[in-house]
C-alpha positions as CSV (number, residue, x, y, z in Angstrom):
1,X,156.8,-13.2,-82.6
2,X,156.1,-17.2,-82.6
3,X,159.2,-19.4,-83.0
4,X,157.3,-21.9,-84.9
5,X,158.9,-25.5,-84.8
6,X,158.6,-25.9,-88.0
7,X,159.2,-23.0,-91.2
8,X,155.7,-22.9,-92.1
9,X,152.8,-22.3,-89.2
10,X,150.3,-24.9,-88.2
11,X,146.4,-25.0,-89.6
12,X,144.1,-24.2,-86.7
13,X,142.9,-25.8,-84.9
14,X,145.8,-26.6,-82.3
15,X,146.4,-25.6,-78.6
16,X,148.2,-23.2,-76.9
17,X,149.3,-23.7,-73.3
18,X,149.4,-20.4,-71.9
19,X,152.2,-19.5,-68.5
20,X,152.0,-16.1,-67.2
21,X,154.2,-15.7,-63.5
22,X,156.0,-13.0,-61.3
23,X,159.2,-13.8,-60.4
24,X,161.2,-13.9,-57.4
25,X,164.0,-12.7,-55.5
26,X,165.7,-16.4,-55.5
27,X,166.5,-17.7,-59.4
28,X,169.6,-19.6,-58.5
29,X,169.4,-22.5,-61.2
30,X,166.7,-20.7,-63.1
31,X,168.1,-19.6,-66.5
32,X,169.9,-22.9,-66.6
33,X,166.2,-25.4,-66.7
34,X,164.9,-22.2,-68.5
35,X,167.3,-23.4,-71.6
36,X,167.5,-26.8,-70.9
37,X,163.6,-27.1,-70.7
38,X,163.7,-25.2,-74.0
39,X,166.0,-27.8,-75.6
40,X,163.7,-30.7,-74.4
41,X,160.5,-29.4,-75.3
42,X,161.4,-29.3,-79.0
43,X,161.6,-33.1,-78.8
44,X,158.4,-33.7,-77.9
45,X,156.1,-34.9,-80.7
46,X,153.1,-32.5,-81.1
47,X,155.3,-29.2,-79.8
48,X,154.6,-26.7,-82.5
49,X,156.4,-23.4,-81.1
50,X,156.6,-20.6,-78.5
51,X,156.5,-17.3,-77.6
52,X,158.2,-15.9,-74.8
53,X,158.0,-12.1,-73.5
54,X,159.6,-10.7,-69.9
55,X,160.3,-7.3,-68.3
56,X,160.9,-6.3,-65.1
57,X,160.7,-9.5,-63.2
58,X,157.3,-10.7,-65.2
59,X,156.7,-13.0,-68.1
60,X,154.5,-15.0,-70.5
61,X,155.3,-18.1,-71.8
62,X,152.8,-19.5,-74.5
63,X,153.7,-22.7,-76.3
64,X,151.5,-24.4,-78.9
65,X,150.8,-27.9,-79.7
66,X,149.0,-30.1,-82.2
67,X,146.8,-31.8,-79.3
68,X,146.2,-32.2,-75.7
69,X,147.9,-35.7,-75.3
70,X,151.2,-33.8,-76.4
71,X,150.9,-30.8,-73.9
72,X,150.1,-33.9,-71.3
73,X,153.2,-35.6,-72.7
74,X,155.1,-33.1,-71.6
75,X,153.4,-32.3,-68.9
76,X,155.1,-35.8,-67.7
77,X,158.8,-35.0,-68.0
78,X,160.9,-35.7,-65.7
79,X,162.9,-32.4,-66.4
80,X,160.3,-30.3,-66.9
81,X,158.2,-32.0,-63.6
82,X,162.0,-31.0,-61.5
83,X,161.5,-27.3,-63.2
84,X,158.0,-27.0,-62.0
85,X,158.9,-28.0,-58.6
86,X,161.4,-25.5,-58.2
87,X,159.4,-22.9,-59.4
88,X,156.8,-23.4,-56.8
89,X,159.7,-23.7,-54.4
90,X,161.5,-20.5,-55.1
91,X,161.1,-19.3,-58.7
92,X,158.0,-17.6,-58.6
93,X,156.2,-15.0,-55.9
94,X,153.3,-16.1,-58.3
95,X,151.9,-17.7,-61.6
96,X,148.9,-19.4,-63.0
97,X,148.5,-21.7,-66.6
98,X,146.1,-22.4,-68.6
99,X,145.5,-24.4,-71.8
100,X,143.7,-23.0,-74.7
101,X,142.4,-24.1,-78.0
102,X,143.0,-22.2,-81.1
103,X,140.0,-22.3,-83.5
104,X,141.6,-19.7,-85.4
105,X,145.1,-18.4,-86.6
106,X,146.3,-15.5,-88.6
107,X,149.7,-14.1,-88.8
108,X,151.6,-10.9,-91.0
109,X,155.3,-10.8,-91.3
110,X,156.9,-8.1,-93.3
């Protein structure tokens, strides 16, 4: 399910920048930036939500925003620049990213 920022979802479209990796073996520090990044990312302007899914030492990590100059915004943080670099360093055996417009959006809760 999405954690929107906000209580109601966004109109498409929006973007969605889209983190799939593999962890590995080394994740001293790692649940630590994993919540502090978190944190931080909801200050942005232009963050709209996540979605976050992991098993067995994989995950996906999809966050939306209202435009690319946000996701680029962020993209600059000094925190979140320190988490990348670690996960090159140790973090991940592997990963790739990718940004993604949404031209449509439809949801169902019960």
């Amino acid at each position: 399910m999405i954690n929107w920022h906000t209580s109601t979802p966004p109109q498409a479209p929006f973007f969605a920048s889209i983190f799939n990796y593999y962890l590995s073996e080394e994740l001293e520090g790692y649940l630590d930036y994993d919540e502090r990044t978190l944190e931080l990312v909801k200050q942005i302007p232009g963050f709209l939500g996540y979605e976050s899914m992991k098993l067995d030492g994989r995950g996906s990590f999809i966050s939306y925003w209202q435009n690319k100059e946000a996701i680029k915004q962020w993209a600059k943080h000094p925190i979140h620049r320190e988490a990348k670099a670690l996960g090159q360093s140790k973090w991940y055996r592997y990963y790739h990213s990718m940004i993604a417009e949404v031209d449509s959006f439809h949801s169902h809760v019960i």
